[in-house]
C-alpha positions as CSV (number, residue, x, y, z in Angstrom):
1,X,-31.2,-5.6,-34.0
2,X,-30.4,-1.7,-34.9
3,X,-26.7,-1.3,-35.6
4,X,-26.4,1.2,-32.8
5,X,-27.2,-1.9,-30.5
6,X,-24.4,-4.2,-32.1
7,X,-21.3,-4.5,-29.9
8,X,-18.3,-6.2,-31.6
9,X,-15.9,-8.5,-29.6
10,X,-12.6,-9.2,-30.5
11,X,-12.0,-12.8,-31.1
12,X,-9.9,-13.3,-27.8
13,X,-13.0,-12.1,-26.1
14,X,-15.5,-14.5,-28.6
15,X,-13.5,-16.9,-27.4
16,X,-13.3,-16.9,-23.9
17,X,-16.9,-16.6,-23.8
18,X,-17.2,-19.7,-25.3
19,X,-15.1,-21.5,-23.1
20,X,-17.0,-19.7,-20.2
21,X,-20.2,-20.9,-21.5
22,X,-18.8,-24.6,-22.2
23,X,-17.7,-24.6,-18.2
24,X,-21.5,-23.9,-17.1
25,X,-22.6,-26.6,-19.4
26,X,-20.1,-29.1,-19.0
27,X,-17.9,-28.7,-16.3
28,X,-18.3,-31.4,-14.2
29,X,-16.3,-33.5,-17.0
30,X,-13.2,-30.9,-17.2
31,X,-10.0,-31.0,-14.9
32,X,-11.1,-28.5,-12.2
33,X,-7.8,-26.0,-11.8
34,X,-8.5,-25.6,-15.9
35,X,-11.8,-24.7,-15.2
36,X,-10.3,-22.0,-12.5
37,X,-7.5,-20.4,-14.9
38,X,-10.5,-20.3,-17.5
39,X,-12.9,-18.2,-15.0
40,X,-9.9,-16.4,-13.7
41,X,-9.1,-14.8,-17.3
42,X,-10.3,-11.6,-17.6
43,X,-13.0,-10.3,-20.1
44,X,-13.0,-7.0,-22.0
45,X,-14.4,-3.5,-20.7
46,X,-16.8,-3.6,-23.7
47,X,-18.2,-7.4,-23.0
48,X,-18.4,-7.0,-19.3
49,X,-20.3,-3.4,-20.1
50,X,-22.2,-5.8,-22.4
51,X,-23.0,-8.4,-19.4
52,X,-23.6,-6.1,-16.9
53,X,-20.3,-6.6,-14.8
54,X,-18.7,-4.5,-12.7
55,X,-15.3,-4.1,-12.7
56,X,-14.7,-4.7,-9.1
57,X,-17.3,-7.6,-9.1
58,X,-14.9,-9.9,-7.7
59,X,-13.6,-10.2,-3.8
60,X,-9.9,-10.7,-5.0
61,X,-10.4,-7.4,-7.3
62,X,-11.7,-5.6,-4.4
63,X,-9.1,-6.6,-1.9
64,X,-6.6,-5.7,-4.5
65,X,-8.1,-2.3,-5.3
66,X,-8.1,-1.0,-1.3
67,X,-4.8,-2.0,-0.8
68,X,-3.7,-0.4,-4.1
69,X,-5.1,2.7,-2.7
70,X,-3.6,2.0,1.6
71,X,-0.6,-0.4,0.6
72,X,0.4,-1.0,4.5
73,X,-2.7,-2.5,5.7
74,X,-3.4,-5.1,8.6
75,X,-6.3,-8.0,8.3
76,X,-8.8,-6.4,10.0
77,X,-8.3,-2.7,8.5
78,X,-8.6,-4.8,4.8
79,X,-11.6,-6.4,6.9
80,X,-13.0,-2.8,7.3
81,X,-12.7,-1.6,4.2
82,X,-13.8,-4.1,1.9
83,X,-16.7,-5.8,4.5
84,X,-15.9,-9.3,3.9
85,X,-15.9,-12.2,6.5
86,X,-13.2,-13.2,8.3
87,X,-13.3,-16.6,6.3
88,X,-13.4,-14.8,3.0
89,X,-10.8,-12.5,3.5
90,X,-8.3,-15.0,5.0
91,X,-9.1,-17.3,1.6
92,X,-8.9,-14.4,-0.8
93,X,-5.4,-12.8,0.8
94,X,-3.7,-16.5,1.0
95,X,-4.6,-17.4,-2.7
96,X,-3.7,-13.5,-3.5
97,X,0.0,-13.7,-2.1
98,X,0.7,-17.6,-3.3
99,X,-0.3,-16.6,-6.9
100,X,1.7,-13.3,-6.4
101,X,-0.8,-10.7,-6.8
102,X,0.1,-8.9,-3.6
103,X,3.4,-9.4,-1.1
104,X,3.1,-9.8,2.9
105,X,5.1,-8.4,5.2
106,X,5.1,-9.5,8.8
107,X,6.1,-7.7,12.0
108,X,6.7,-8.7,14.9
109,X,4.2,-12.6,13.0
110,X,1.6,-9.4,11.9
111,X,1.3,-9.5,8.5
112,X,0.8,-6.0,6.0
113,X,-0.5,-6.3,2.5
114,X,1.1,-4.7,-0.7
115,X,0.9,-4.5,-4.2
116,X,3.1,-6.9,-5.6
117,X,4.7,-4.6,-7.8
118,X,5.3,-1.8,-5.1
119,X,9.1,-1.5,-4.4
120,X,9.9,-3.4,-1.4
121,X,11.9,-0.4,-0.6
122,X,8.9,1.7,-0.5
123,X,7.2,-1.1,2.0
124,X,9.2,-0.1,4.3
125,X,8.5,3.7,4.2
126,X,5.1,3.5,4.1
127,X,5.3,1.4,7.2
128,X,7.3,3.5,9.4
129,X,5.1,6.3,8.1
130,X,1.9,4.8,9.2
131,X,3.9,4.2,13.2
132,X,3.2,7.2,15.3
133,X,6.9,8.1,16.5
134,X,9.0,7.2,13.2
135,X,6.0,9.6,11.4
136,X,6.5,12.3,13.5
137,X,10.4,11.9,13.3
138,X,9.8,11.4,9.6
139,X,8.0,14.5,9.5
140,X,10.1,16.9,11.4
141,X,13.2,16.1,8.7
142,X,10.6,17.1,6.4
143,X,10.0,20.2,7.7
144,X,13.4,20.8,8.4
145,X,16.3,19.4,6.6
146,X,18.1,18.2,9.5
147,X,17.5,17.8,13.2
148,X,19.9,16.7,15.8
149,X,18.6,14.3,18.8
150,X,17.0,16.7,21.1
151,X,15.3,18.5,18.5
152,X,13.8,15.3,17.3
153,X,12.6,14.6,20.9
154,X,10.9,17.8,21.3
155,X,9.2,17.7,18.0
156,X,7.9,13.7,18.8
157,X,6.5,14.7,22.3
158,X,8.0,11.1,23.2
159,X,10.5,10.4,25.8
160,X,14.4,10.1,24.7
161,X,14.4,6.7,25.4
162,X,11.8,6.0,23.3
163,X,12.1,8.6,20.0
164,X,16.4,6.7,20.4
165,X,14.4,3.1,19.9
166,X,12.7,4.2,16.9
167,X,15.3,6.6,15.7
168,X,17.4,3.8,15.4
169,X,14.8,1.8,13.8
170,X,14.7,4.5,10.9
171,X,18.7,4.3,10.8
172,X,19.1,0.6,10.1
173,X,16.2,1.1,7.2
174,X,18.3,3.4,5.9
175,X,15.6,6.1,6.0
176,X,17.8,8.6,8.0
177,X,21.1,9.0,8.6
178,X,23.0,10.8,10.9
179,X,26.0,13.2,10.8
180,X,27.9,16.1,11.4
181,X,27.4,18.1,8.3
182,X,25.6,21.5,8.8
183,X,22.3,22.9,7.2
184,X,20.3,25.8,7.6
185,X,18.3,24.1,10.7
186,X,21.3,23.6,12.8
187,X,22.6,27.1,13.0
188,X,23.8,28.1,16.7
189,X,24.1,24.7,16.8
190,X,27.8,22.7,18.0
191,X,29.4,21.7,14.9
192,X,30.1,18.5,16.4
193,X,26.8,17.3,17.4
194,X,25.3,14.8,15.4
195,X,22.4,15.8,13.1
196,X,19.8,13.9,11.2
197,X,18.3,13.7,8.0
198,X,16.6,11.8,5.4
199,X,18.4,9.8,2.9
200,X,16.0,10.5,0.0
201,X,13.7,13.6,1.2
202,X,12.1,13.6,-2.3
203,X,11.4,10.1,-2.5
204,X,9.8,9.8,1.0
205,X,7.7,13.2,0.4
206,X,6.4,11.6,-3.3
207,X,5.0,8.7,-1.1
208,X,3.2,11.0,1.3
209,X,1.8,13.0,-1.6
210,X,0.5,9.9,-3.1
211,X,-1.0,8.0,-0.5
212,X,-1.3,10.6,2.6
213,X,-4.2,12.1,0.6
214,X,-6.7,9.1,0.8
215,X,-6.3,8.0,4.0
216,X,-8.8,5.6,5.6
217,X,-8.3,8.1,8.7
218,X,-8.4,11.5,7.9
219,X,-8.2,12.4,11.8
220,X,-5.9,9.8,13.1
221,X,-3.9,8.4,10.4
222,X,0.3,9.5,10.7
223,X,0.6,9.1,7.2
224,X,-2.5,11.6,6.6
225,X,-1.1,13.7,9.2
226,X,1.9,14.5,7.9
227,X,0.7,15.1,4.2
228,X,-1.9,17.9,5.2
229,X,0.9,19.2,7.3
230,X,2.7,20.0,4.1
231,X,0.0,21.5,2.6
């Protein structure tokens, strides 16, 4: 074989190779959940190049590369996405979350999926992001550093009653908060009335420059929404 045609594995690599091709020959004599964390260890770029792997060739490393990209998502927007069966996905998010790969968060018994190591603060955000009237609140205090309650229901398009429900939502995450300081927004404005804003303005705008932009929803997605509204 020309040297140009030689690839060179490290021994970690040599080695689980081995292993790999000891499973296929002999596995039915080897304690199964060894067999698993053998399979489950990852190979090299260069030896799966080598064998003509792709990278995402695995369910679990596809399901974990969309919600990289959407942390937030439901079942069946994962479902979408990645075109697996139900049965599949159900198997692959269970074993995903028990072996801490990615963390589920349930409202109201409806679970999201995230990253494992995504800030649980940041779940969170990105949730009342993706909501229709906590993103457009969220979005009028980033257009404007602080809005008091009427303005907030004029910019939602939502009646009080309900922009107060989710305003309050947004309060006990600690997203906004509410006072009677002034800021450019609120002149002509009663010095007593209450005005809101966000807590960390910078932080919540970093997570709508990172994950507003690839949006499985370019038309109807909030969190979309608001980042090409910042544009």
């Amino acid at each position: 074989m020309p040297v140009s045609k030689l690839i060179l594995f490290d021994h970690r690599t040599i080695f689980l190779l081995s292993i790999k091709v000891y499973i296929g020959n002999f596995g039915n004599d080897l304690n199964p959940t060894l067999i698993q964390k053998f399979l489950e260890m990852p190979l090299s770029k260069t030896t799966q190049e080598f064998l003509g792997l792709n990278e995402l060739s695995s369910n679990q490393e596809i399901i974990k590369s969309v919600i990289s990209k959407y942390p937030g998502l439901r079942f069946h927007e994962i479902k979408k996405e990645t075109k697996l069966a139900n049965g599949t996905l159900q198997h692959h998010l269970g074993q995903m979350t028990k072996s801490n790969n990615l963390k589920a968060k349930y409202i109201d018994t409806i679970p999201r999926y995230y990253s494992y190591d995504l800030d649980i603060v940041n779940h969170v955000v990105l949730l009342r992001l993706r909501q229709t009237t906590t993103s457009r609140i969220i979005k009028s205090l980033l257009k404007n550093e602080c809005q008091t309650f009427g303005q907030l229901v004029k910019f939602s398009k939502k009646s009080p009653g309900t922009v107060s429900i989710y305003k309050n939502m947004l309060l006990a995450d600690n997203i906004i908060v509410g006072d009677t300081n002034s800021c450019q927004c609120s002149k002509g404005i009663a010095h007593t009335a209450i005005k809101y804003r966000l807590v960390e303005p910078e932080k919540v705008r970093a997570l709508v420059e990172e994950y507003g932009k690839s949006s499985l929803r370019q038309s109807a997605d909030n969190l979309a929404d608001i980042f090409l509204s910042l544009k």
